[in-house]
C-alpha positions as CSV (number, residue, x, y, z in Angstrom):
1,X,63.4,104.4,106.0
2,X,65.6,103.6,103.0
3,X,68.5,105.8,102.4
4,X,70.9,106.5,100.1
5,X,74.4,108.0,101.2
6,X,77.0,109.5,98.9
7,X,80.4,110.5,99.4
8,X,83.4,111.2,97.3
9,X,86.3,112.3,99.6
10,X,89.7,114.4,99.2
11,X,91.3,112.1,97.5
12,X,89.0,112.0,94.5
13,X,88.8,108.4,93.8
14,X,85.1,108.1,92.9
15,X,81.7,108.2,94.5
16,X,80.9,106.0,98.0
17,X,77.4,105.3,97.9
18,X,75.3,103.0,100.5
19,X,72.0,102.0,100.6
20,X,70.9,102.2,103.8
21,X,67.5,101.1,105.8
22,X,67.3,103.1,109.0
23,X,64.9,103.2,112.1
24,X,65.4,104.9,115.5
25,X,66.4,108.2,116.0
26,X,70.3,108.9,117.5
27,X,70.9,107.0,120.2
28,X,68.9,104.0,119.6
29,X,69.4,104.6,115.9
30,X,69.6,101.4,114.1
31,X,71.9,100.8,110.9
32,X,71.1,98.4,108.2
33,X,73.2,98.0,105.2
34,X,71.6,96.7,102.0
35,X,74.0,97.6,99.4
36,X,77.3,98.9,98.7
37,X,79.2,100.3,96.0
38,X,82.4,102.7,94.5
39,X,81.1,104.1,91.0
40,X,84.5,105.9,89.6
41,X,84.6,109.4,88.1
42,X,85.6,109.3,84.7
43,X,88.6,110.5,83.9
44,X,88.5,113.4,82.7
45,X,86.1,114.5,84.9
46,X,88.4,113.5,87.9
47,X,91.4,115.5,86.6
48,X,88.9,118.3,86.2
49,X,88.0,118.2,89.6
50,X,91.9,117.7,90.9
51,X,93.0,120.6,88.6
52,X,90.4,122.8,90.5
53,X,91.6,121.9,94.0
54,X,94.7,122.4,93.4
55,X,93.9,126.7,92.4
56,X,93.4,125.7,88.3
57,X,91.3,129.1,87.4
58,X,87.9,129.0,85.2
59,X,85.2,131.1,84.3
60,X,81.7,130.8,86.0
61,X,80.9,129.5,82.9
62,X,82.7,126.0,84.0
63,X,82.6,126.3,87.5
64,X,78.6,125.2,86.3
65,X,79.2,122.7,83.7
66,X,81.5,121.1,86.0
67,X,78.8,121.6,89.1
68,X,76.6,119.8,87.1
69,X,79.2,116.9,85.7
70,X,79.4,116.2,89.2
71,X,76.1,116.0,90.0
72,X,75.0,114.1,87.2
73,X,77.9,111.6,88.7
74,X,76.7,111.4,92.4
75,X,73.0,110.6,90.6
76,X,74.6,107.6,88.3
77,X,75.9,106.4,91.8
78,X,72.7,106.3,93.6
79,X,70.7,104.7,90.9
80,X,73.5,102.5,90.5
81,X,73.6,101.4,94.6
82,X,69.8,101.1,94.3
83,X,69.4,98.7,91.6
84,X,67.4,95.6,92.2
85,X,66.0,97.3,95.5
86,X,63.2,99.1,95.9
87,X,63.0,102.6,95.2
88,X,64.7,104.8,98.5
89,X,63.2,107.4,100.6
90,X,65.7,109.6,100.6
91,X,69.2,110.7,99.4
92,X,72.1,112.3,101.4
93,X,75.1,113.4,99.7
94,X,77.8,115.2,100.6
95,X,79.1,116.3,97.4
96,X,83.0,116.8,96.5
97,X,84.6,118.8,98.5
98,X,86.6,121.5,95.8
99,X,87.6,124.3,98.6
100,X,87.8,124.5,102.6
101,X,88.8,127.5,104.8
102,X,88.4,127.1,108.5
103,X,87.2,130.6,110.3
104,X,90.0,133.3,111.6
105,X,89.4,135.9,113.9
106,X,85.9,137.2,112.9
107,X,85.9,135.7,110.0
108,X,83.3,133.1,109.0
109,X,84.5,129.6,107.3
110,X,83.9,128.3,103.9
111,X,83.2,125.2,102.8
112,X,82.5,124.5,98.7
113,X,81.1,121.3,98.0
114,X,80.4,120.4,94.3
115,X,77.5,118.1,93.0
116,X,74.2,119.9,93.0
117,X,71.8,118.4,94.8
118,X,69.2,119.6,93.0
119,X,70.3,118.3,90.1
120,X,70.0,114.7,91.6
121,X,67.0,114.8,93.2
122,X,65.6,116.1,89.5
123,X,67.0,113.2,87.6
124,X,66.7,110.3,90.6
125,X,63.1,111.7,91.4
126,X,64.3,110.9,94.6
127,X,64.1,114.0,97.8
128,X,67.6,115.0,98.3
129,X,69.5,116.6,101.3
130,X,73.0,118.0,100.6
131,X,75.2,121.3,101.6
132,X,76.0,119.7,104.9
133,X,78.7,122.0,105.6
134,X,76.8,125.3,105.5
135,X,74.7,125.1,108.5
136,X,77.3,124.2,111.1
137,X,79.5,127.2,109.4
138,X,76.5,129.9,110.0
139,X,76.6,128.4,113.4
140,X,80.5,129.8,113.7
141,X,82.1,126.3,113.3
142,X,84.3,124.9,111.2
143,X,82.2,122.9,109.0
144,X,83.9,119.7,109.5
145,X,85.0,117.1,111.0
146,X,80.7,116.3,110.8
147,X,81.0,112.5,111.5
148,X,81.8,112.0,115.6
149,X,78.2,112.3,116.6
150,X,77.7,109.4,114.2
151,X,80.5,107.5,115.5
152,X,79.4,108.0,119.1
153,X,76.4,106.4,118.2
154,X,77.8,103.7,116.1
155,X,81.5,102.6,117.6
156,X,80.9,104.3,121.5
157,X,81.4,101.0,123.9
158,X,80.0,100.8,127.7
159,X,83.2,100.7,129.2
160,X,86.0,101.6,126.7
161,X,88.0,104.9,126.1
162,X,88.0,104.4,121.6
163,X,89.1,106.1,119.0
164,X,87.9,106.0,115.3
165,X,90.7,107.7,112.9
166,X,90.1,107.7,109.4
167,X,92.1,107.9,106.7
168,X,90.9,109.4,103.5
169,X,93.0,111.9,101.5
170,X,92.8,114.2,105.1
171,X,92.5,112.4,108.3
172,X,90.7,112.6,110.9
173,X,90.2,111.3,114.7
174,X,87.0,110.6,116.8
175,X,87.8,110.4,120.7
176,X,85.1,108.4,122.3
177,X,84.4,108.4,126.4
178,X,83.2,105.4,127.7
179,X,79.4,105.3,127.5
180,X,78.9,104.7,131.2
181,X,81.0,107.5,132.3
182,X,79.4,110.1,129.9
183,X,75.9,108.9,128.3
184,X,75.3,112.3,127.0
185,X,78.6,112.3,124.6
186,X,79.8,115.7,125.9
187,X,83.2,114.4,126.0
188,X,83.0,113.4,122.1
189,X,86.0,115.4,120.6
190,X,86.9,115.3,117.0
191,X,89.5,117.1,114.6
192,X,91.3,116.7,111.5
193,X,94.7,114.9,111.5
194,X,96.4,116.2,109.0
195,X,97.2,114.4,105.5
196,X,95.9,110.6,105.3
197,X,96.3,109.4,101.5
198,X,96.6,112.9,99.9
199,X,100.5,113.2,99.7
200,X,101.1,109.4,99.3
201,X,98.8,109.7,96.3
202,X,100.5,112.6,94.8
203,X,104.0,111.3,95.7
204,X,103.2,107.9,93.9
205,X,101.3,109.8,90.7
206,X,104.4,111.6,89.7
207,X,107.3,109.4,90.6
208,X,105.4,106.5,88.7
209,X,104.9,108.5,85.8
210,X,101.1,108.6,86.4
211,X,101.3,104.6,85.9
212,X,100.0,104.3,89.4
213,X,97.7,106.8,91.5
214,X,98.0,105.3,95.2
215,X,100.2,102.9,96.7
216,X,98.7,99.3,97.0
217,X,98.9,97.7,100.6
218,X,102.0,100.2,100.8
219,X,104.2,97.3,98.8
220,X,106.8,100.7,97.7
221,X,107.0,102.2,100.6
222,X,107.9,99.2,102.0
223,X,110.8,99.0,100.3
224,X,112.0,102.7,101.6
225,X,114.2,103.3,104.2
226,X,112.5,106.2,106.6
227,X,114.3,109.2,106.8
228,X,113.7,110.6,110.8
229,X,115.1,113.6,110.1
230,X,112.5,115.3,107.2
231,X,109.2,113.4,109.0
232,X,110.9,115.6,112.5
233,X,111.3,118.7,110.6
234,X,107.9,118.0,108.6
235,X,105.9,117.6,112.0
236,X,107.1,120.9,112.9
237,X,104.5,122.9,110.7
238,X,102.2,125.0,112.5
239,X,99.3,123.1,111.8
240,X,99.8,120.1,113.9
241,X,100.6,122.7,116.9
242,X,97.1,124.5,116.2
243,X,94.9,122.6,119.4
244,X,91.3,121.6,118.0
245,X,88.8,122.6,116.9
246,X,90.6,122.2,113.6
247,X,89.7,121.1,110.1
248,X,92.1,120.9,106.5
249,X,91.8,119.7,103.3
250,X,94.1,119.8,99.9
251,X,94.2,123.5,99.7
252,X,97.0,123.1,102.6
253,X,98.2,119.4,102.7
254,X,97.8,119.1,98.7
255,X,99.9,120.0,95.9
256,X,102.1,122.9,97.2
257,X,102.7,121.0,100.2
258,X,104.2,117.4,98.1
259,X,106.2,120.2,96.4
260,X,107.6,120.9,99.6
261,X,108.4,117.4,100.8
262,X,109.7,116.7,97.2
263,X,111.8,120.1,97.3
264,X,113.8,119.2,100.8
265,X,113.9,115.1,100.1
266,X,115.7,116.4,97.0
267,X,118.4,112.9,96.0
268,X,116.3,110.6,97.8
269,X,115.4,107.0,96.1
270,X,111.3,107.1,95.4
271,X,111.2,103.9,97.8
272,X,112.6,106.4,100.9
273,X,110.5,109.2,99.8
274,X,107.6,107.0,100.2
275,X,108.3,105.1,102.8
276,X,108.9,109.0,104.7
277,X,105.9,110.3,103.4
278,X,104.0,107.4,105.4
279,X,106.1,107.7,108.4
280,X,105.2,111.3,108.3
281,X,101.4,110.5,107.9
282,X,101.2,108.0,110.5
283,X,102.9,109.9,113.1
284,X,100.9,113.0,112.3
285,X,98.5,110.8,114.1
286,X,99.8,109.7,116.9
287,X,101.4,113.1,117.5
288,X,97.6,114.1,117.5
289,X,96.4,112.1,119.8
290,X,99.3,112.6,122.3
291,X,98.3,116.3,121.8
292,X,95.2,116.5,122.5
293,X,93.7,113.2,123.4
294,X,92.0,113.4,127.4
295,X,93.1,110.3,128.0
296,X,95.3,107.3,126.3
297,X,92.5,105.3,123.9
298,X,92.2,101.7,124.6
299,X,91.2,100.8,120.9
300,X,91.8,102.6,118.1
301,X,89.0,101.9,114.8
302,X,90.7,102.6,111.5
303,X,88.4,103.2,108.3
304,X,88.5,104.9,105.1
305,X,91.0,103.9,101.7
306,X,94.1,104.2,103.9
307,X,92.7,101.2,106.2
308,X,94.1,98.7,103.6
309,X,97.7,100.7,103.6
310,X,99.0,97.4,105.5
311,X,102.4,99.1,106.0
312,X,100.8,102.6,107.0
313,X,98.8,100.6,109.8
314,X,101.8,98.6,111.0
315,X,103.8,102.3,111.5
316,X,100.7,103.4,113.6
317,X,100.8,100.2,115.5
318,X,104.3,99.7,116.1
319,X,104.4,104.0,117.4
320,X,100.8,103.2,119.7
321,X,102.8,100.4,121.2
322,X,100.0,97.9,123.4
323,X,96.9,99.5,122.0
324,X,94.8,97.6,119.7
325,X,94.6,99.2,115.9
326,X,91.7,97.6,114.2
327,X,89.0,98.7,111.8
328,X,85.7,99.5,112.0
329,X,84.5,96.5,110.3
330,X,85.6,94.4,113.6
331,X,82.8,96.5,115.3
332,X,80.5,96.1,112.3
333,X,80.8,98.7,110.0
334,X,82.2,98.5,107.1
335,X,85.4,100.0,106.2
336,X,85.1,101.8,102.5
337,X,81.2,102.8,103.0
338,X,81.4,104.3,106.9
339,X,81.3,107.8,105.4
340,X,78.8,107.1,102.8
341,X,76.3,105.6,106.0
342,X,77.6,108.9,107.9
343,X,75.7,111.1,105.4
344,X,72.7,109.3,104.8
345,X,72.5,109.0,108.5
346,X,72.8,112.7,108.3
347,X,70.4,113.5,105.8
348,X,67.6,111.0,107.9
349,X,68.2,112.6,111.1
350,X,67.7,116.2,108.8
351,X,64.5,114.7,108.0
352,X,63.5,113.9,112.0
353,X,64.8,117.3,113.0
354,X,67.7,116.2,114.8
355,X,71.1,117.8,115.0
356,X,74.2,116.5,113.2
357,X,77.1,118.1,114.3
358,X,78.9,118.4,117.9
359,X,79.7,122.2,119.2
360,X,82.7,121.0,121.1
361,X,84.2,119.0,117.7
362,X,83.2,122.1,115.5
363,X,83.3,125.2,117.4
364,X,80.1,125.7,116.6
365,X,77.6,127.6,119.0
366,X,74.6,125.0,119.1
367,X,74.2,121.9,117.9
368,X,71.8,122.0,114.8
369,X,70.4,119.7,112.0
370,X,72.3,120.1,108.7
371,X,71.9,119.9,105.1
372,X,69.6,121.5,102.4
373,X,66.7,120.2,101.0
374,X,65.4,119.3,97.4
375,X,61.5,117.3,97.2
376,X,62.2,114.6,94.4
377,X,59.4,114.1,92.7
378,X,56.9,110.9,93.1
C-alpha cells in the first residue's frame, strides 16, 4: 500500500510529508520510502499558528478559518510529496499540534491537533486518517509520545539495549530491549524529554532580531561559554522529577518558560545564553535517561531537526561518555521524515486493525488502533 505521512511538529517549521509503500503488518512490517519532502507554512500562517500556542485568544470564528488554513496546508503537502507517483492509498496526518494537557487525578487529557482531516481527504480525494491523539486519551493515556511501537519495529536490534531520542521542538526518548530477551516489546518504554529545539528557537528569534529562527549546526552557541550554575538550577523544575509516563509540549517549555531563562540569565552575552540553553537541553536528556532508563543504552539513534545541531550532539556525546550517538539514518531511516513514516505507518496499521500505541509508554489501559477516518473519494 502507498501511503502518505504528514507531520508538522512543535517547532512549527513546516509540513514533513513521506510517501510511503508499505506491506506486512507490525512486526514483519516492511518500510519503503519513495519520496520525501518539507513544504513550509507561509508566513503568516506560521505566526498565526505560534501566536496561538503560545495563549494568543480568538473567536471560534478563527479558531475555523485557521483549522482550515492548516488543513488546506497539510493537503498542498501531500499532493506536493506525491507528484510524479502514482496516486496513494491512503493519507496519515498528524495535524499541528496547537494545545497539550497530560491527565491529573481523574482528569482526562487533551490533546488539540489542527488541520482537519476532512478537509484533506475532500480536496486530495484521497481517504484520510487523522486525530491520532484522541483514541489513546479515551483509553486514559496521555496521548503522546505515539511513536515507540514504531521504533521497536523499525530501530529494535537482536542483541542491543538502543535508544531512539528525538529532537523536535519537545523531545522525546524510545528505550528499546534487546529483541532476543523480550520479542513481545513489553519492555518498550517511552516519554517526553523535555524541550529539544523549542527554547533554542525562541532564544535565537529574539536575540537576532527575528533575522534568524533556529541556530544552524549550533555555530552561536558555539561561541558561548556554558554557564553550570542556571542549566543546575534549570534542571531542577518539577518536570524532569515527574517519573514516566509523561508527555509536554510549548504550553509548558514554550514562551513563558524562555522568559524565565531570559529573566535569570539577565547580563549574559547572547553567545552564553545559547550555548546554556543547549547545555540545558542536552542534559535534560541524559538526566532522563539516568532517571528512568532500566538499563545503560548501548546506542543511542538521534532524529528530528535537532539531529543536525552539531554542537547540541557533541554535548550529548561528550555527557554519555563511551556510548555511541548516531542517527537513525545509520540504521536506515531517514533523519527529517522518521515522524512523517511514523504516521503513515500509523494510519496503515488503523486500516489493518492494529494497535498504535503502547500502555506502558502512554498510561493507557489497552493497546488500541488510533486515528479517525475520512473515505476520499475515487
Amino acid at each position: 500500500m502507498r501511503v502518505i505521512g504528514l507531520m508538522s511538529g512543535t517547532s512549527v517549521d513546516g509540513i514533513d510529508a513521506a510517501l510511503v509503500a508499505l506491506a506486512g503488518g507490525d512486526r514483519d512490517l516492511e518500510v519503503q520510502v519513495l519520496n520525501f519532502c518539507t513544504v513550509p507554512y507561509p508566513t503568516a500562517l506560521r505566526q498565526q499558528i505560534l501566536d496561538i500556542c503560545g495563549a494568543k485568544p480568538l473567536t471560534l470564528a478563527a479558531l475555523a478559518e485557521l483549522d482550515e488554513a492548516i488543513a488546506e496546508a497539510f493537503a498542498l503537502a501531500a499532493q506536493t510529496v506525491q507528484q510524479g507517483y502514482p496516486r496513494a492509498d491512503l493519507i496519515g496526518s498528524h495535524g499541528q499540534t496547537v494545545f497539550h494537557r497530560p491527565p491529573t487525578g481523574d482528569r482526562l487529557g487533551y490533546s488539540l491537533q489542527l488541520g482537519r482531516g476532512d478537509w484533506i481527504a475532500w480536496r486530495t480525494g484521497i481517504t484520510t486518517i487523522a486525530n491520532f491523539r484522541a483514541q489513546d486519551i479515551a483509553s486514559g493515556g496521555q496521548g503522546a509520545p505515539l511513536v515507540p511501537r514504531i521504533d521497536w519495529c523499525l530501530l529494535s536490534h537482536p542483541t542491543e539495549v538502543r535508544c531512539v531520542q528525538n529532537i523536535g521542538g519537545i523531545g522525546n526518548v524510545t528505550y528499546l530491549p534487546p529483541q532476543r530477551e523480550d520479542p513481545e516489546g513489553k519492555g518498550v518504554m517511552g516519554w517526553d524529554t523535555g524541550p529539544g529545539n523549542v527554547l533554542l528557537d525562541l532564544a535565537v528569534t529574539e536575540l537576532s532580531g527575528g533575522e534568524f529562527t533556529y541556530d544552524a549546526d549550533g555555530a552561536w552557541a558555539r561561541q558561548g561559554k556554558i554557564i553550570d550554575p542556571l542549566v543546575e538550577h534549570w534542571l531542577q523544575d518539577p518536570f524532569f522529577q515527574q517519573p514516566p509516563p509523561k508527555s509536554t509540549g510549548r504550553e509548558y517549555f514554550g514562551l513563558p518558560f524562555w522568559q524565565r531563562c531570559r529573566t535569570e540569565a539577565a547580563g549574559l552575552a547572547p553567545a552564553d545564553l545559547l550555548a546554556t540553553l543547549t547545555e540545558f537541553t542536552a542534559r535534560s536528556m541524559v538526566q532522563s535517561y539516568r532517571q528512568f532508563l532500566p538499563q545503560k543504552p548501548q546506542r543511542i539513534f538521534l532524529c528530528g531537526g535537532g539531529a543536525h545541531n552539531r554542537f547540541l550532539r557533541e554535548r550529548l556525546q561528550m555527557h554519555l561518555g563511551d556510548i555511541p550517538v548516531e542517527t537513525t539514518a545509520t540504521a536506515g531511516v531517514p533523519v527529517d521524515a522518521k515522524e512523517a513514516i511514523a504516521f503513515a505507518i500509523l494510519a496503515y496499521w488503523h486500516e489493518l486493525g492494529l494497535p498504535g500505541n503502547l500502555p506502558q509508554v502512554t498510561g493507557a489501559r489497552q493497546a488500541v488502533p488510533l486515528g479517525q477516518c475520512w473515505i476520499g473519494q475515487s
